[in-house]
N, C-alpha and C positions, 0 to 999 in steps of 0.2 A: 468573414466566414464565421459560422455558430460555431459555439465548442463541442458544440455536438458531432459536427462532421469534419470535428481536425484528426480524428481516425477513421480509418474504414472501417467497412464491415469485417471481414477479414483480420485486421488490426484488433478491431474487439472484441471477437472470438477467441484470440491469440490471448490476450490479456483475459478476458473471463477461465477460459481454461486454466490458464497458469493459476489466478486465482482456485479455482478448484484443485488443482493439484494439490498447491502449495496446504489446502486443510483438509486434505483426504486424511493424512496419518495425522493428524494434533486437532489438539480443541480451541487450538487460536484463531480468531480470526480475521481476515487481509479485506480493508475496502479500498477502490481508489476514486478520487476527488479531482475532477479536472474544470479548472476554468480559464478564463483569459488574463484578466491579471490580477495582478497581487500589489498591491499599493502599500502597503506596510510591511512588516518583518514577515519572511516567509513561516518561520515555525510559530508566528502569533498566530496568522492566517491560517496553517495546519491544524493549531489546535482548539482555532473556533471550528472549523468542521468536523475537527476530532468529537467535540464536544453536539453540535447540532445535527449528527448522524449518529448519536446515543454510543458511541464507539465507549467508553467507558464504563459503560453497564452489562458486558460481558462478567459471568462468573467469577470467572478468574482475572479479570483485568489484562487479557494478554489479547488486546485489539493491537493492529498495526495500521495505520494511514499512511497512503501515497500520495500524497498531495505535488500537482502540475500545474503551474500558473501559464500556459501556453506561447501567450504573444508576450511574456514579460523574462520569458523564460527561465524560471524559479523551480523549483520542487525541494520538496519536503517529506522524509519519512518520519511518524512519530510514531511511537509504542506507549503503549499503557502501561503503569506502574509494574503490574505484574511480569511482564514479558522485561523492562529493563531492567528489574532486580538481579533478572537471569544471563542475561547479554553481556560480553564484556563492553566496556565504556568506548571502545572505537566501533564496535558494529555496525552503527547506521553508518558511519563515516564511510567506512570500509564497502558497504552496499553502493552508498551514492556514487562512493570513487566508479566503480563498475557500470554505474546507468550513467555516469555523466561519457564516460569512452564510446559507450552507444550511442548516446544522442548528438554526439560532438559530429557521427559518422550519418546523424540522420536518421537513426535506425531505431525512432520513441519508441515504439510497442516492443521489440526484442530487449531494450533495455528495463524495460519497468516489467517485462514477463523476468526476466534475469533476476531482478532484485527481489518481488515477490516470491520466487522459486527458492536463493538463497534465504529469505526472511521464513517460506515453509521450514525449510532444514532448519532452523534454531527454533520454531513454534514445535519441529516434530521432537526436538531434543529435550524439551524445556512441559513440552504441555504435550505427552504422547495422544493421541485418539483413546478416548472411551468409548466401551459399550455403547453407553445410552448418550452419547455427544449429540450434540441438537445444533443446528447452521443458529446463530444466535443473528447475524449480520447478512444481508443481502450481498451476492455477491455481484450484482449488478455497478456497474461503474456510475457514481452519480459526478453531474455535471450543474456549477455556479452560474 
């Protein structure tokens, strides 16, 4: 099966909205990265697509990547410098802990909306919305 079609339609609205939510109030901003597998360390793998989807050329450096390795079944949240100066040092842990209980249950799109929504609340706390804030990042889900 493509990784295209390992969410529904439905599923990807679910996840692009959360995404929107999640930078409604803050100037951070949330991509997610989905592909099939992951043949190496998962946070290496996150932060070559951190790095080849410009995620680090945000202003302020408070990009966040979801990264899901599908059939290998891996994922990876990684932040940009600026966002984990802010964070305390168990926060992703803390997220993942929460998307891994959903996906355990089957339920990928509500758990990776869950985390992105949480990952909003520290983007809204840490990097509130401006005026003149600008979508720096597509919020379209790219797929490997």
């Amino acid at each position: 099966m493509s990784v295209r079609k390992y969410f529904s339609e439905k599923d990807k609205l679910q996840i692009k909205n959360a995404i929107r939510a999640a930078e409604l109030n803050t100037s951070g901003e949330v991509r997610v990265h989905i592909e099939k597998h992951c043949r190496e360390d998962v946070l290496d793998r996150a932060a070559f697509w951190f790095q080849k989807l410009e995620m680090h050329k945000t202003e302020l450096r408070n990009g966040v990547l979801f990264y899901l390795a599908v059939d290998d079944r891996k994922f990876a949240i990684l932040g940009d410098a600026g966002i984990n100066q802010k964070v305390p040092d168990d926060f992703w842990e803390e997220i993942k802990e929460k998307m891994a209980e959903k996906f355990k249950e089957g339920l990928f799109a509500e758990g990776l909306s869950q985390g992105i929504r949480m990952t909003g609340e520290q983007l809204k706390a840490h990097f509130p919305y401006q005026e003149d804030d600008v979508n720096e990042l597509s919020d379209e889900i790219s797929y490997g």
